[in-house]
C-alpha positions as CSV (number, residue, x, y, z in Angstrom):
1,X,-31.2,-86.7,25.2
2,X,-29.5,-82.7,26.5
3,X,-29.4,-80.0,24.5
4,X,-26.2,-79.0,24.0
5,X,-24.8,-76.2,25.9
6,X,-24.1,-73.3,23.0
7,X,-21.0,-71.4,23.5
8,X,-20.6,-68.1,24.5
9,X,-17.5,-66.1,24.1
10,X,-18.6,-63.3,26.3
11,X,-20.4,-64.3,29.3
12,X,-22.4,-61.2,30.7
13,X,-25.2,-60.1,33.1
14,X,-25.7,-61.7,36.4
15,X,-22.8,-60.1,39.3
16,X,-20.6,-59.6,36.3
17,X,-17.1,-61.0,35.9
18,X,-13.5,-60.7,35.2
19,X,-12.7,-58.8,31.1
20,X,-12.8,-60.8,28.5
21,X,-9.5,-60.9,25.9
22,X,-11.2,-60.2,22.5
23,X,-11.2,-63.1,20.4
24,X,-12.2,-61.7,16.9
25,X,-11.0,-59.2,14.8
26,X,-12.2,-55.3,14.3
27,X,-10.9,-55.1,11.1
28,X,-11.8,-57.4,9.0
29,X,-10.7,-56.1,5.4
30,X,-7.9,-54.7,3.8
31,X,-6.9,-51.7,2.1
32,X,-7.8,-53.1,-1.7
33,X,-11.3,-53.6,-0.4
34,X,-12.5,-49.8,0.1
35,X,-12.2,-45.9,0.6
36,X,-9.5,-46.7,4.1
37,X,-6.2,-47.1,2.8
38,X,-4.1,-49.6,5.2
39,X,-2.7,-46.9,7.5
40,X,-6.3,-45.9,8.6
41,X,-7.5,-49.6,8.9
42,X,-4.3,-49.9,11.3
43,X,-5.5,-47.0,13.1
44,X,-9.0,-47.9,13.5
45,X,-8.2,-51.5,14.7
46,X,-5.9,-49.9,17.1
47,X,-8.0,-47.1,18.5
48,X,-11.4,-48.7,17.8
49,X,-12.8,-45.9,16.6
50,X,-12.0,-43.2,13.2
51,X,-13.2,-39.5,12.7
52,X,-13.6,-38.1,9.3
53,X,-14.4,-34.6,9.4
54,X,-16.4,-33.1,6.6
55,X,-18.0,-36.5,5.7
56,X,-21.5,-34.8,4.2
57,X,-22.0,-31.3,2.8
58,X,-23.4,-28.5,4.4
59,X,-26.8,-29.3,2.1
60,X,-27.2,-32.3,3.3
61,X,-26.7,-31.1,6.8
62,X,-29.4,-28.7,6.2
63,X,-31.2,-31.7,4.5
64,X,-31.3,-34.2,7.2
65,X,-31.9,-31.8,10.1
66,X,-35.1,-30.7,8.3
67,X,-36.1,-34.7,8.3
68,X,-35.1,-35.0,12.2
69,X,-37.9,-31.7,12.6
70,X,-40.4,-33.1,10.7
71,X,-40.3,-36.6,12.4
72,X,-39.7,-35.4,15.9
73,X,-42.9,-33.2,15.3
74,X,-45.3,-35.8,13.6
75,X,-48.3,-36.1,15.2
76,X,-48.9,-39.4,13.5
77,X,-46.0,-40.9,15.6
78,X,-46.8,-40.2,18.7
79,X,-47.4,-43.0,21.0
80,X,-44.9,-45.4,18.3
81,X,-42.6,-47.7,20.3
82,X,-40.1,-46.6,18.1
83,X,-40.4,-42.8,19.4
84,X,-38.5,-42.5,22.7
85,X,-38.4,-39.8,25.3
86,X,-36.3,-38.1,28.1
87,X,-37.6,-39.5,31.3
88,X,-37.9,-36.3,33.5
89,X,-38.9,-33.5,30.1
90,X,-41.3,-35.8,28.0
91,X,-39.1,-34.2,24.8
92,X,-38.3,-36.7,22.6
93,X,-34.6,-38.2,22.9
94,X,-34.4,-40.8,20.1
95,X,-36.6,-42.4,16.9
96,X,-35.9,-46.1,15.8
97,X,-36.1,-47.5,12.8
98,X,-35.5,-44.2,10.9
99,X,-34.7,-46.3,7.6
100,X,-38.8,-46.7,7.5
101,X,-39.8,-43.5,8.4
102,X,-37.8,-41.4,5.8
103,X,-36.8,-42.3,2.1
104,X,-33.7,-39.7,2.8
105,X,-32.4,-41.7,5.5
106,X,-32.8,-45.1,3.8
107,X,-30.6,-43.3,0.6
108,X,-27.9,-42.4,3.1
109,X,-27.4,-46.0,4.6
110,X,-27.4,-47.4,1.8
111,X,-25.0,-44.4,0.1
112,X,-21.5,-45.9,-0.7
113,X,-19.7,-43.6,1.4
114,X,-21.0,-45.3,4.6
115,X,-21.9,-48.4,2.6
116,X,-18.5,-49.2,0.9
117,X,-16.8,-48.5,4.8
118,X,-18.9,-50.7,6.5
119,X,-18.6,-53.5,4.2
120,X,-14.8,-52.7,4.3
121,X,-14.6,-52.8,7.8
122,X,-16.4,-56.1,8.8
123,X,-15.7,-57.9,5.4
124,X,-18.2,-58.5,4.1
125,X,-22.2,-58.0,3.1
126,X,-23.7,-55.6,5.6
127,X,-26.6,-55.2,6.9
128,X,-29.1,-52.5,9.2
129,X,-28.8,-53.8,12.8
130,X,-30.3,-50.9,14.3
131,X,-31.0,-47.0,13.2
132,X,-32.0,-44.0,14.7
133,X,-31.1,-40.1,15.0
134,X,-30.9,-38.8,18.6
135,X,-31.5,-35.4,19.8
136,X,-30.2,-33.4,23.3
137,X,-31.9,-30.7,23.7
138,X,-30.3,-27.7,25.2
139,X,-30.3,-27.5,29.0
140,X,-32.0,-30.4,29.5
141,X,-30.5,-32.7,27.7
142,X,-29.6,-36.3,29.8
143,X,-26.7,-38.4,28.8
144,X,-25.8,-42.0,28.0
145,X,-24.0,-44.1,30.9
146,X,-20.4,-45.9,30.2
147,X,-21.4,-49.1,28.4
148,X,-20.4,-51.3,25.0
149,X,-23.1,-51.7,22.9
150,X,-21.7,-54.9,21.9
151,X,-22.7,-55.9,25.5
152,X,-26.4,-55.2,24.8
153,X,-26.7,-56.2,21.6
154,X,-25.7,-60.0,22.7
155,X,-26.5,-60.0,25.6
156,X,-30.5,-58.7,24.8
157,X,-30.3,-59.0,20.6
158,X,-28.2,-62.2,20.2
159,X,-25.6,-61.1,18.5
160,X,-22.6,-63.6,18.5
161,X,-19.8,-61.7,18.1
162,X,-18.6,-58.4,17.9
163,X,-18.7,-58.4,14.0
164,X,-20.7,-54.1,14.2
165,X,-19.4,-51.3,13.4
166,X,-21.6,-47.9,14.3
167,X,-21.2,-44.5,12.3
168,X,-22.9,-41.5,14.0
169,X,-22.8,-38.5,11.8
170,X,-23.4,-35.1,13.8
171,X,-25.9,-32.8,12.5
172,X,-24.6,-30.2,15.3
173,X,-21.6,-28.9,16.4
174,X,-20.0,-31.1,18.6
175,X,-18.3,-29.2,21.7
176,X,-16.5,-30.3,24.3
177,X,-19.2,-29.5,26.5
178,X,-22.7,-29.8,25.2
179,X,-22.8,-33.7,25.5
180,X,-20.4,-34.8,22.7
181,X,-19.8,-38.8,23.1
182,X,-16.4,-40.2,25.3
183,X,-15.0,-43.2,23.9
184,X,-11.9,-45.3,25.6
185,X,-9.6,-46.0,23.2
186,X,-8.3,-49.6,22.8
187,X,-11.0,-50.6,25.3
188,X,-12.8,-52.6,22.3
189,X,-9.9,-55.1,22.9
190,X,-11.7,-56.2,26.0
191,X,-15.2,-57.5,26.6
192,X,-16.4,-56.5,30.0
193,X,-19.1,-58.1,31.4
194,X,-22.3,-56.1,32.5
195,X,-24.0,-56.5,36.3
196,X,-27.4,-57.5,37.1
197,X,-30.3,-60.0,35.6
198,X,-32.0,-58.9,32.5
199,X,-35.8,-57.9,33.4
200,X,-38.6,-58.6,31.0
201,X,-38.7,-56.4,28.3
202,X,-35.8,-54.4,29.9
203,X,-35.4,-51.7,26.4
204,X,-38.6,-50.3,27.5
205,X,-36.6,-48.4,30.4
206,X,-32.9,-48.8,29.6
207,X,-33.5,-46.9,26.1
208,X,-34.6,-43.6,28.6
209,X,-32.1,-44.6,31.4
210,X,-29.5,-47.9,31.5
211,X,-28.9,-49.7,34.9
212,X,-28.8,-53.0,33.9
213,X,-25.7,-54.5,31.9
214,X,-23.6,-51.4,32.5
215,X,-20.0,-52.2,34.1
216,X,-19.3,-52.1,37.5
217,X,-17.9,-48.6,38.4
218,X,-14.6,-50.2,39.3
219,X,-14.6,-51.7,35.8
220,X,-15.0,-48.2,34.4
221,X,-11.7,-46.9,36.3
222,X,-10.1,-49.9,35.7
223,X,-10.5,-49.4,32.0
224,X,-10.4,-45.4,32.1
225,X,-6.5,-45.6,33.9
226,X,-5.7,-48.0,31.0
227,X,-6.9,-46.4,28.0
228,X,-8.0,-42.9,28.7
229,X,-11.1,-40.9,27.6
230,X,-11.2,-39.5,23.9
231,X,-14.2,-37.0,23.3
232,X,-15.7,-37.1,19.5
233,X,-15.9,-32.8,18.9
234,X,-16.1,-31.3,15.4
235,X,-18.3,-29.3,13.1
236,X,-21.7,-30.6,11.6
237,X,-21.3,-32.8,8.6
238,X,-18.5,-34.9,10.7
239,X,-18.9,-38.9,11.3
240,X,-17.7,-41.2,13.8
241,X,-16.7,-44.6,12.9
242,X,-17.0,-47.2,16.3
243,X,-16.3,-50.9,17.0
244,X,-19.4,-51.8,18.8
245,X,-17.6,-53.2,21.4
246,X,-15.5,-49.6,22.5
247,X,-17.0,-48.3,26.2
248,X,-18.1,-45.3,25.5
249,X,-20.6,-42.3,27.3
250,X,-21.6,-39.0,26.9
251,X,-22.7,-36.3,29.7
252,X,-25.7,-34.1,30.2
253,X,-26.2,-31.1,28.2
254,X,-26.9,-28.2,30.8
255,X,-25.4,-25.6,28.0
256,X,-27.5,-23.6,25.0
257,X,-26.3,-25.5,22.4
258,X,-28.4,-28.9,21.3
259,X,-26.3,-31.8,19.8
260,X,-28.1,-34.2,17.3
261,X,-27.2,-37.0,15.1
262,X,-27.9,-40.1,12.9
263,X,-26.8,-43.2,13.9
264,X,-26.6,-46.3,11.6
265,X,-25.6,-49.9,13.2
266,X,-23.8,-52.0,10.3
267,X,-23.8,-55.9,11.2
268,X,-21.7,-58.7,9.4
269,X,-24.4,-61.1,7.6
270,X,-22.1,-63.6,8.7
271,X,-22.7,-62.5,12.6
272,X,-26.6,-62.7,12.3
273,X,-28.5,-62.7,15.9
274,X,-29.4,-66.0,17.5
275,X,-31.3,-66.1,20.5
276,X,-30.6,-63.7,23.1
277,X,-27.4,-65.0,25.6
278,X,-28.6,-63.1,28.8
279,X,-32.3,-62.2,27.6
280,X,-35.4,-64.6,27.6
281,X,-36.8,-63.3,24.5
282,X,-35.0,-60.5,21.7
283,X,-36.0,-57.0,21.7
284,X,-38.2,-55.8,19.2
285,X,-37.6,-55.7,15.6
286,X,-37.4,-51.7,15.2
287,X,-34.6,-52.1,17.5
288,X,-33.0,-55.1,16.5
289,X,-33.4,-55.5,12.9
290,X,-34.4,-59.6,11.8
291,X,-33.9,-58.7,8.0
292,X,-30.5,-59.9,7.4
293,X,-31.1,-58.9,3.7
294,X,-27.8,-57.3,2.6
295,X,-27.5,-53.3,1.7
296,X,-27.6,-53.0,-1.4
C-alpha cells in the first residue's frame, strides 16, 4: 500500500521555480468583525501590509524598552537557544519566545488591540506562531535579506497556508535610514519559491544570516519592477500589520540611531503546522510555537 502524496500549494526549496498565484485569502473577515472598518480591510488585502501610527502610548514605550534591557542583559539567559546574536559583534540581535520570558509581553499579545486585529484579519481563533523583540544596534547593526516569511515558516515550520499575519511594533524611531524594514507591496499575491536544500537544523545559522530559501536575485527584481519598495518609518509607539507572505528586507544600520521592536506572529487555528514541506524535521518549539491553544 503508498502513502499518499500530500499536497502542496507552494512548492519551495531545491533550484526554485516559477511564482506561485496565491490561492487563499489575506483577509479573511469583514468589517462587523473588529477595530478595521471595510475600507482599511480593502487596503490591507490590497497592499498586504497596514501602518497605524500611535498604536501604544509613550508609557508603554518606556515600559517595554525597559523589558527589552533587562532581558537583553540577563545573565541567566545567556547561552538559551532562544537568545540570538549578530554574527560578526556577538551583541545580541533577537530573543524568542518573549511571551515566556516577560508577563508584560504575554499581556500585550494577548491585549485586544492586537488580539481583536489578528482575529479580525485571519477569521478566526488566533494563536502565538512565533514572538520575539529584535534589536540593531547603532553602527553595527546587520540587516535582514529579501525573503517571505511565509516561505520559511512552511517550508521549515509546516505551515499550510498563508493564513499569518505579523505585527511589529517599533520601540524606536523608525528612519529612513537606520534599518527600518522594505516591504513590496502587493507582492503577498505571489508565492515565490526559495533556492537551495534545507540543511539540518538550518535556524541555527539562518536566524544570524539567511542563504537558504531566499529568492533568486532575479526573482527580487522581477518582483521589485512590479510592485515597488515601501519603507515602514514613523515614531515609537507605531505598529506594522504584514501578510506573512509580503517579501520584505531591511538594510544595515551603519548610522547612531538603534531601531528595536516587538514582533508577534498570529496564526489561524485553522492553519495549524503539519510536518515540515521542504524540512526533515520542524524547528524548535521557541520558534515555532506547537500550542495551538487559542489567545485568549
Amino acid at each position: 500500500m503508498t502513502t499518499p502524496t500530500r499536497l502542496d500549494a507552494y512548492p519551495t526549496r531545491s533550484q526554485g521555480g516559477e511564482f506561485v498565484v496565491r490561492s487563499h485569502p489575506t483577509v479573511w473577515g469583514s468589517g462587523v468583525d473588529g477595530p478595521f472598518d471595510d475600507v482599511a480591510l480593502q487596503g490591507h488585502a490590497r497592499r498586504g501590509y497596514t501602518i497605524l501610527e500611535d498604536f501604544i502610548g509613550a508609557d508603554e514605550v518606556a515600559q517595554f524598552t525597559a523589558e527589552l534591557c533587562r532581558l537583553s542583559t540577563d545573565r541567566s539567559l545567556r547561552g538559551d537557544a532562544r537568545i540570538v546574536t549578530e554574527k560578526v559583534s556577538g551583541e545580541v540581535r533577537s530573543i524568542f519566545q518573549v511571551e515566556r520570558l516577560s508577563a508584560q509581553l504575554d499581556a500585550l499579545a494577548r491585549d485586544p488591540r492586537l488580539l481583536d486585529r489578528a482575529r479580525q484579519l485571519l477569521g478566526s481563533e488566533v494563536y502565538l506562531h512565533q514572538t520575539r523583540i529584535n534589536y540593531m544596534p547603532g553602527f553595527k547593526g546587520t540587516g535582514f535579506y529579501w525573503h517571505s516569511d511565509f516561505e520559511t515558516w512552511h517550508a521549515e515550520d509546516g505551515l499550510p497556508t498563508p493564513r499569518a499575519v505579523s505585527c511589529s511594533i517599533a520601540l524606536t524611531r523608525n528612519y529612513p535610514f537606520n534599518g527600518g524594514l522594505m516591504v513590496m507591496p502587493g507582492s503577498h499575491e505571489v508565492f515565490v519559491p526559495g533556492v537551495g536544500d534545507t540543511p539540518e537544523n538550518n535556524h541555527t545559522s539562518s536566524l544570524r544570516e539567511q542563504t537558504v530559501g531566499v529568492p533568486s536575485e532575479a526573482a527580487i527584481a522581477s518582483l521589485a519592477d512590479r510592485c515597488g519598495i515601501d519603507q515602514f518609518t514613523g515614531q515609537a509607539g507605531s505598529a506594522l500589520w504584514f501578510d506573512s507572505n509580503i517579501m520584505h528586507a531591511s538594510a544595515n544600520n551603519i548610522t547612531p540611531y538603534p531601531r528595536s521592536n516587538i514582533f508577534l506572529v498570529f496564526n489561524s487555528v485553522e492553519n495549524a503546522p503539519e510536518q515540515p514541506y521542504a524540512a526533515t524535521s520542524p524547528r524548535p518549539a521557541h520558534i515555532a510555537n506547537r500550542d495551538f491553544t487559542p489567545l485568549g
